[in-house]
Residue frames as a rotation matrix with the C-alpha (Angstrom) as fourth column:
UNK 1
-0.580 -0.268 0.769 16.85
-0.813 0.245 -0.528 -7.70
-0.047 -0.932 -0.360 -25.91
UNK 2
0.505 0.747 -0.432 13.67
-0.825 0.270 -0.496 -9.49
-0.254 0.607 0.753 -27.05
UNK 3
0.425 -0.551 -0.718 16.09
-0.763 0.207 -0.612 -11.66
0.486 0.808 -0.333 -29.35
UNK 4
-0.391 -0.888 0.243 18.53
-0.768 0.170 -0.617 -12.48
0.507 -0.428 -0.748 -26.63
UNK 5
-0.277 0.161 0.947 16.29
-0.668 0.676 -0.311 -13.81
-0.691 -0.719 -0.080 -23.74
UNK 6
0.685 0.430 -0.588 14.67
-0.720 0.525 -0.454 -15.81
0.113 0.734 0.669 -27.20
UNK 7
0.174 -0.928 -0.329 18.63
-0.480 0.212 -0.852 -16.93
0.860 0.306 -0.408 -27.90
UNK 8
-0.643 -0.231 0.730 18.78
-0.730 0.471 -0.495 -18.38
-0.230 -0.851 -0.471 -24.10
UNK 9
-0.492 0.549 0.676 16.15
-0.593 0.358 -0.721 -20.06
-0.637 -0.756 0.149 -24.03
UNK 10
0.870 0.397 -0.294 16.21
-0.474 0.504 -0.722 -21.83
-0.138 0.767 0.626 -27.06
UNK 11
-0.079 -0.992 -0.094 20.08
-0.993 0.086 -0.076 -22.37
0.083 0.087 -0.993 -27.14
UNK 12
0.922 0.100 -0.374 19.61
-0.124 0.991 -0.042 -26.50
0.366 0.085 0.927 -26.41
UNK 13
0.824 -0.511 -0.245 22.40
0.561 0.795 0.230 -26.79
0.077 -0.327 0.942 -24.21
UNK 14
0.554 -0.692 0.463 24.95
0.155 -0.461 -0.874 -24.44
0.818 0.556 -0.148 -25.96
UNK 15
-0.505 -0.723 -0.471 27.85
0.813 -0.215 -0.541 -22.45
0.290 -0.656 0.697 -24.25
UNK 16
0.761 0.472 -0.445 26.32
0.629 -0.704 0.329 -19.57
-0.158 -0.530 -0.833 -22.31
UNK 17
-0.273 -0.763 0.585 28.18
0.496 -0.633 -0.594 -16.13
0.824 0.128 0.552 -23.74
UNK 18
-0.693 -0.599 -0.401 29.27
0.714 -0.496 -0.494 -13.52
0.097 -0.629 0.772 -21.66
UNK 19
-0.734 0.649 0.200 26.08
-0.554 -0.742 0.378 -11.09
0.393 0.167 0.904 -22.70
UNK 20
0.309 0.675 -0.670 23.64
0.260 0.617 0.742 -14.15
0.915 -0.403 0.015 -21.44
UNK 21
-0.343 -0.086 -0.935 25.40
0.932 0.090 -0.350 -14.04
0.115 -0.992 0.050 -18.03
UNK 22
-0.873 -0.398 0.282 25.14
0.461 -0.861 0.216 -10.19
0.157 0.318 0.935 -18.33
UNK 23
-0.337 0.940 0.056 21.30
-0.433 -0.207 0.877 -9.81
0.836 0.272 0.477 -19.28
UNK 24
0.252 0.171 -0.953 20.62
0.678 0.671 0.300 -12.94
0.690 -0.721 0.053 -16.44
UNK 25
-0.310 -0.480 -0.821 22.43
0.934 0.008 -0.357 -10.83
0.178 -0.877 0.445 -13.98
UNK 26
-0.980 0.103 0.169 21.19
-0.114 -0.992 -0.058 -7.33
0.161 -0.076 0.984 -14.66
UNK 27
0.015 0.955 0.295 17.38
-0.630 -0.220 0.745 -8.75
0.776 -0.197 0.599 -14.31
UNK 28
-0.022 -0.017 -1.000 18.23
0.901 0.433 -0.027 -10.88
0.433 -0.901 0.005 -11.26
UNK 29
-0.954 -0.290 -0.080 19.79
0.301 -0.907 -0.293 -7.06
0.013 -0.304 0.953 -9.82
UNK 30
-0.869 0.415 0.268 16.18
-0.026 -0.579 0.815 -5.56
0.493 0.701 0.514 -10.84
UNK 31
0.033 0.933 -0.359 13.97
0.137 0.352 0.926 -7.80
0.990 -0.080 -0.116 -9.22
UNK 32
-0.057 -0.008 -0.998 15.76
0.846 0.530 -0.052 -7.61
0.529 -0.848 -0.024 -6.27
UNK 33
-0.733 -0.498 -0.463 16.35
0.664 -0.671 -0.330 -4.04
-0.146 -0.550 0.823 -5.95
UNK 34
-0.086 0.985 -0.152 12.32
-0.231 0.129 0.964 -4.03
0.969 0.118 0.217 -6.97
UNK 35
0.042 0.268 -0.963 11.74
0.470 0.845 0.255 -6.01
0.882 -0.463 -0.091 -3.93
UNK 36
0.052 -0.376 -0.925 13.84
0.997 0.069 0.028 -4.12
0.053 -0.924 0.378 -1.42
UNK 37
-0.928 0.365 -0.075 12.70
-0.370 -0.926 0.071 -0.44
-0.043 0.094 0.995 -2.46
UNK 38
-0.273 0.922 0.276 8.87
0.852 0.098 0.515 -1.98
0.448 0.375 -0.812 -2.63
UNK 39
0.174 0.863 -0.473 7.92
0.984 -0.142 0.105 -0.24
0.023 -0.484 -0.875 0.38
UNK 40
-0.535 -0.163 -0.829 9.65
-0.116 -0.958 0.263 3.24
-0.837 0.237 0.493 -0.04
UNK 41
-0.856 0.514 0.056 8.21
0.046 -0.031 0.998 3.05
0.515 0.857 0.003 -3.88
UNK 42
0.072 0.934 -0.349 4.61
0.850 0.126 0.512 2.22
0.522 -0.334 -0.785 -2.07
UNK 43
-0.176 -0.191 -0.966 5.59
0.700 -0.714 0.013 5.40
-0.692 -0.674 0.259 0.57
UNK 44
-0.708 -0.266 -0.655 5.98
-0.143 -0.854 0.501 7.66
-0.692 0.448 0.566 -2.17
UNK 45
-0.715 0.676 0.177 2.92
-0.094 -0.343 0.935 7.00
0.692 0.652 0.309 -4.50
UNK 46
-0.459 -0.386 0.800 1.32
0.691 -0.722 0.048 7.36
0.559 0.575 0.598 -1.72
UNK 47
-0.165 -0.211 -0.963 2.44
0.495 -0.862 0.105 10.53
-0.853 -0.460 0.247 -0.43
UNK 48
-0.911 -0.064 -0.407 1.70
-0.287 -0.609 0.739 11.73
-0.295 0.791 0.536 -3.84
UNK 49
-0.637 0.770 0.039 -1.62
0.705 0.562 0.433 9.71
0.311 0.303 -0.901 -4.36
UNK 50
0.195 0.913 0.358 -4.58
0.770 -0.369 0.520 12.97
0.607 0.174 -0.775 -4.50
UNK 51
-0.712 -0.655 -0.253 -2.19
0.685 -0.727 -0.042 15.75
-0.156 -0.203 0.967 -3.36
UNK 52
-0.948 -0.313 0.064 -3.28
0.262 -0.650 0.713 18.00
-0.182 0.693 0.698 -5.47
UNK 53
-0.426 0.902 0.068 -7.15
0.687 0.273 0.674 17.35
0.589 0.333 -0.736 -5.32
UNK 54
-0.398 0.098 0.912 -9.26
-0.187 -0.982 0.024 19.68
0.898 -0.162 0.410 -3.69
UNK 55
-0.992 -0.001 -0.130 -10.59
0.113 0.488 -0.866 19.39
0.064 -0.873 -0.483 0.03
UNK 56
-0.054 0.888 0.457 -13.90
-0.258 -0.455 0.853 19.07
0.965 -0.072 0.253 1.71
UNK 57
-0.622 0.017 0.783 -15.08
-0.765 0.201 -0.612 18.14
-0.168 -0.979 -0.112 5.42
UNK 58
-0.147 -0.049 -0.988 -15.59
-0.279 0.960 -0.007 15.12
0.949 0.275 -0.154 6.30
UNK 59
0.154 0.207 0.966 -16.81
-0.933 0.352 0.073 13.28
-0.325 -0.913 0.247 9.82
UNK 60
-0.479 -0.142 -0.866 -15.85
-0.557 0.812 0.175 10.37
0.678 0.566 -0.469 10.85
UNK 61
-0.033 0.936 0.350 -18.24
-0.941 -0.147 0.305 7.78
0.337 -0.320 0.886 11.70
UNK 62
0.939 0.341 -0.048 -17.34
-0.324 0.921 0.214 4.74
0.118 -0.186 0.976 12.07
UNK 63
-0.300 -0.951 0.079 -13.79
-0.943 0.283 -0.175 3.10
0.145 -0.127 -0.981 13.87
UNK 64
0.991 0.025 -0.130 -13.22
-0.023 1.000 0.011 -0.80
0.130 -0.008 0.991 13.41
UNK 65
-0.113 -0.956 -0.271 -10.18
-0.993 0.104 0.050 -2.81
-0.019 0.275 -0.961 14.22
UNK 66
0.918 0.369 -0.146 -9.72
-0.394 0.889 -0.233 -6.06
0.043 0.272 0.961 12.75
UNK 67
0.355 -0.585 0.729 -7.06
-0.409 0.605 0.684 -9.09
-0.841 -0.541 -0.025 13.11
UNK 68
0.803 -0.069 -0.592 -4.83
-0.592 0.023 -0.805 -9.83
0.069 0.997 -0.023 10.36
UNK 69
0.864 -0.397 0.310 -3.18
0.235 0.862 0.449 -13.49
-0.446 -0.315 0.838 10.63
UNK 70
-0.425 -0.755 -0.500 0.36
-0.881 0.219 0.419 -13.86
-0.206 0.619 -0.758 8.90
UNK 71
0.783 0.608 -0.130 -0.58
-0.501 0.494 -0.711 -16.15
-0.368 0.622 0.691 6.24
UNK 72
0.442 -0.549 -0.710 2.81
-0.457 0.543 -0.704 -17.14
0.772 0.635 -0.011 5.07
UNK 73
0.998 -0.064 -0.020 4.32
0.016 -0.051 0.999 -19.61
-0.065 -0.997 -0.050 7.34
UNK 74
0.521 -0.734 0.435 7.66
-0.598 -0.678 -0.428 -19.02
0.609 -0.037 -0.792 8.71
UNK 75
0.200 -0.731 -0.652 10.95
0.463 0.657 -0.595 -21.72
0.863 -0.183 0.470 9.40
UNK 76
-0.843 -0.538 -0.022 11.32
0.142 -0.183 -0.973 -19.46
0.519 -0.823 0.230 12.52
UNK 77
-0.482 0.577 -0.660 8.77
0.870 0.403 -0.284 -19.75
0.102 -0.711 -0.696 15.54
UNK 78
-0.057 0.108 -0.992 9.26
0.823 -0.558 -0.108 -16.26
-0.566 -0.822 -0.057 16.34
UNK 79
-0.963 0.100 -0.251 8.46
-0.253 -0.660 0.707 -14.47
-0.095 0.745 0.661 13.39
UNK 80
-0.490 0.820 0.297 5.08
0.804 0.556 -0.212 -13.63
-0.339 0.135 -0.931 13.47
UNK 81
-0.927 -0.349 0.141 3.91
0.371 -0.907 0.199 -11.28
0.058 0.236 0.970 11.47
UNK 82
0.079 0.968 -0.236 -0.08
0.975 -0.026 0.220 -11.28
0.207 -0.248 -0.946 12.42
UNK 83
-0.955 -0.150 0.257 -1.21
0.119 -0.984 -0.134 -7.08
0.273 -0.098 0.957 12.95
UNK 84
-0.018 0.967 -0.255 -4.33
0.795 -0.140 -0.590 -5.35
-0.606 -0.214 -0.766 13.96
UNK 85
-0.940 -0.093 0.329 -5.25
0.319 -0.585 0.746 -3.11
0.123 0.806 0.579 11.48
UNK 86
-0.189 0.797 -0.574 -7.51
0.287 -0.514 -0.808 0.10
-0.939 -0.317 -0.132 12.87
UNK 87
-0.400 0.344 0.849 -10.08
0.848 -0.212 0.486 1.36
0.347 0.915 -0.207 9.91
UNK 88
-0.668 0.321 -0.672 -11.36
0.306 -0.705 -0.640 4.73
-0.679 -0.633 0.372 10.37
UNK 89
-0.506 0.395 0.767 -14.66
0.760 -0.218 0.613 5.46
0.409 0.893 -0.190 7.51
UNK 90
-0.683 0.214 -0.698 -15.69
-0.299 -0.954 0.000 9.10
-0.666 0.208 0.716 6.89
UNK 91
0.490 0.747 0.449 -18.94
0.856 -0.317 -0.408 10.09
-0.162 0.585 -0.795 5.26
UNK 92
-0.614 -0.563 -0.554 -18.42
0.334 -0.820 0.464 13.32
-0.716 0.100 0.691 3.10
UNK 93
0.413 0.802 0.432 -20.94
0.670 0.053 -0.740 15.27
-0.617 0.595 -0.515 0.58
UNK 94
-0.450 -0.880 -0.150 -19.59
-0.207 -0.061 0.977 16.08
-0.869 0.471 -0.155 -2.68
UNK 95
-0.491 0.675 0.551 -22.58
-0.763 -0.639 0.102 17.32
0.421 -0.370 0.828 -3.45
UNK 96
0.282 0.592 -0.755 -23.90
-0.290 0.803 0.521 13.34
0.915 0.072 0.398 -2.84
UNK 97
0.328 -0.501 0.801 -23.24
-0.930 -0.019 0.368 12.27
-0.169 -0.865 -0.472 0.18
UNK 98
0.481 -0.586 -0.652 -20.23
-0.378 0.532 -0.758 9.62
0.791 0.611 0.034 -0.18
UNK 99
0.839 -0.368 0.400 -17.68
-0.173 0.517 0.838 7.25
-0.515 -0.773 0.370 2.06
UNK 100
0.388 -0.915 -0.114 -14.20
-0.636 -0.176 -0.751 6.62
0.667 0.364 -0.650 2.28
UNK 101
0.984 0.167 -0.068 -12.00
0.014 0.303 0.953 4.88
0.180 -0.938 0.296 4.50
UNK 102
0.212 -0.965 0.154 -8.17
-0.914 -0.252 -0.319 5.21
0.346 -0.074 -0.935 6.14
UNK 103
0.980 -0.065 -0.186 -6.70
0.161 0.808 0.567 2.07
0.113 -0.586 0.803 7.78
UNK 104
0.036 -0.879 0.475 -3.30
-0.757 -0.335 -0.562 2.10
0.653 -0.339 -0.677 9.72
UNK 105
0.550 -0.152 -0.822 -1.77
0.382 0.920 0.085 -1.30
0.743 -0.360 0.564 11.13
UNK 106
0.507 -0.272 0.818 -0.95
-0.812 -0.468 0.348 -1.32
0.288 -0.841 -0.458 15.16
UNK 107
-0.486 -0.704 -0.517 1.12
-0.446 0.709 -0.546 -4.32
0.751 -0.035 -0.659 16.54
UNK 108
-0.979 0.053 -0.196 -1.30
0.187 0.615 -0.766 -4.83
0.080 -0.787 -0.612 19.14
UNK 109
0.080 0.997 -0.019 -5.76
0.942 -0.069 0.327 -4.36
0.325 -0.043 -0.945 19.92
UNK 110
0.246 0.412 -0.877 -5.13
0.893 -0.448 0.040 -2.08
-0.377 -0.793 -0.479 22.34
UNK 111
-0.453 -0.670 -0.589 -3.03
0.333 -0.739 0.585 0.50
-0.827 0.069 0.558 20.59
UNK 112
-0.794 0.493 0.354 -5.11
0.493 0.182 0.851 -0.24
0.355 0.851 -0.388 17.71
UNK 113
-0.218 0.966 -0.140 -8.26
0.674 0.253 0.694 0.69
0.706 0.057 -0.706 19.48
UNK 114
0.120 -0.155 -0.981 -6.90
0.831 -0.525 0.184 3.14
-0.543 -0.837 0.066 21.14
UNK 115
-0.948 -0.316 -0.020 -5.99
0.228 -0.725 0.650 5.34
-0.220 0.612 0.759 17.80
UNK 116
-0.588 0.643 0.492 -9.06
0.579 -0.091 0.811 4.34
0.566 0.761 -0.318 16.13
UNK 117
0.264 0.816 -0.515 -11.73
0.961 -0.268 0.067 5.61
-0.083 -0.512 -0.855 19.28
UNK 118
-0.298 -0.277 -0.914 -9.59
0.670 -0.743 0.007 8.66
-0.680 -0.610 0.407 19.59
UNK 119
-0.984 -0.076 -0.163 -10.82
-0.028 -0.831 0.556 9.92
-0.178 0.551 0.815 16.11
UNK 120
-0.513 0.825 0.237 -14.37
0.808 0.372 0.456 8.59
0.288 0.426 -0.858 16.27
UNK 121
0.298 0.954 0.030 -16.53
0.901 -0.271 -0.339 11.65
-0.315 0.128 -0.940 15.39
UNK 122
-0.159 -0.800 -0.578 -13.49
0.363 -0.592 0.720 13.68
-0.918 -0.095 0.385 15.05
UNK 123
0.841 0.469 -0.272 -14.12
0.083 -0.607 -0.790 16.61
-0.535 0.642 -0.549 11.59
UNK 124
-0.149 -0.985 0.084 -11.13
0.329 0.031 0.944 16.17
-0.932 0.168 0.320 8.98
UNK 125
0.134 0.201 -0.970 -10.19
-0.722 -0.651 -0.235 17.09
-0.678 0.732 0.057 5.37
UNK 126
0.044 -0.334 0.942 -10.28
0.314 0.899 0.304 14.82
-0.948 0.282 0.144 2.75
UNK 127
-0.407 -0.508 -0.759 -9.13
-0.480 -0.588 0.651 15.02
-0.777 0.630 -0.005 -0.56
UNK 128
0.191 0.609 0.770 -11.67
0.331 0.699 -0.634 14.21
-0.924 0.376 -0.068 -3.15
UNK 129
-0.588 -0.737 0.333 -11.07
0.463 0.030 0.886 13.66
-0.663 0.675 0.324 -6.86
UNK 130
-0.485 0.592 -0.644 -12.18
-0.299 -0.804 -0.514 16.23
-0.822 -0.056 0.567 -9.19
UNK 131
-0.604 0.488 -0.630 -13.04
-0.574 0.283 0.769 13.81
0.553 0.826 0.109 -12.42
UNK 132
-0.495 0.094 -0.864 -14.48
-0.003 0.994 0.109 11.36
0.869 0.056 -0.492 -9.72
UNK 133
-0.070 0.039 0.997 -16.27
-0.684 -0.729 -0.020 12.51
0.726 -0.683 0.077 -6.62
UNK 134
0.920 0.241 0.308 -17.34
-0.391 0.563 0.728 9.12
0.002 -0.791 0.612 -4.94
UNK 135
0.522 -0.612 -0.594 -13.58
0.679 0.720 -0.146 9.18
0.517 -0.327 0.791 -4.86
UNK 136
0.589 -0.239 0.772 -11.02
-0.415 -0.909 0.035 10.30
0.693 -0.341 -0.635 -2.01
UNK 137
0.357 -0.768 -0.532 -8.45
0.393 0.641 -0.660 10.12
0.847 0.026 0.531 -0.29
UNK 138
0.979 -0.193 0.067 -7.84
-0.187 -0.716 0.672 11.13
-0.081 -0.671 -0.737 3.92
UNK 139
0.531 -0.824 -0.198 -3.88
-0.104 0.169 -0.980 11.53
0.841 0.542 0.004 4.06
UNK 140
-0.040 -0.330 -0.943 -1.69
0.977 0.185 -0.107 11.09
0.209 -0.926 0.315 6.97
UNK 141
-0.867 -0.342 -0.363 -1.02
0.498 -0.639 -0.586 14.77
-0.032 -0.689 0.725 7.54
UNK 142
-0.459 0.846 0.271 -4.31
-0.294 -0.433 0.852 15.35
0.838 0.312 0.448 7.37
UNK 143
0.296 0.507 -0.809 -5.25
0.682 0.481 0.551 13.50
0.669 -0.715 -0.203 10.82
């Protein structure tokens, strides 16, 4: 394959064969169908990201919610993708005592700051790694 994209892109001009249009069209297909599975792909590692690790208790201690602009700009007025985005950080000992944090985007402050207060001091499980302790990981069904 190697060979081929070489063979395009050196051709000077040539006729484009039927395997060029091929190869062109199967990684055009790729990227896009990359693109438009990102966030299921991103769902699923993870829902699978420290499964399997063991649990400990955990308190959280601290709830923040911060403003996140849309940065890219946008040919339509009304597309604005700007979010609040609530942080919730747990303390956990493991045998050290250690920190973590969760974050979960809200479309608005209030809803935002409404999730985040509702777990502040709240006792959860978190899933800490066993080669790695000052890592972990709180999951969704874990709130």
């Amino acid at each position: 394959m190697i060979p081929s994209i070489a063979g395009i892109l050196l051709s000077g001009g040539g006729p484009v064969t039927g395997f060029e249009i091929k190869v062109a069209f199967l990684v055009v297909v790729v990227v896009l169908l990359g693109a438009f599975c990102w966030g299921t792909i991103e769902d699923w590692i993870k829902a699978a990201h420290g499964r399997n690790w063991p649990t400990v208790s955990a308190v959280i201690d601290i709830v923040s919610v911060a403003f996140i602009p849309d940065d890219v700009p946008s040919a339509k007025a009304d597309l604005d993708n700007s979010y609040y985005l609530a942080t919730l950080t747990y303390t956990y000992r493991n045998p050290e005592p250690q920190m973590g944090d969760y974050s979960k985007g809200f479309g608005s402050k209030e809803d935002a700051q409404s999730w985040a207060d509702s777990y502040k001091g709240e006792t959860i499980k978190v899933h800490v790694d066993p080669r790695d302790p000052t890592r972990s990981v709180l999951r969704d069904e874990d709130l």
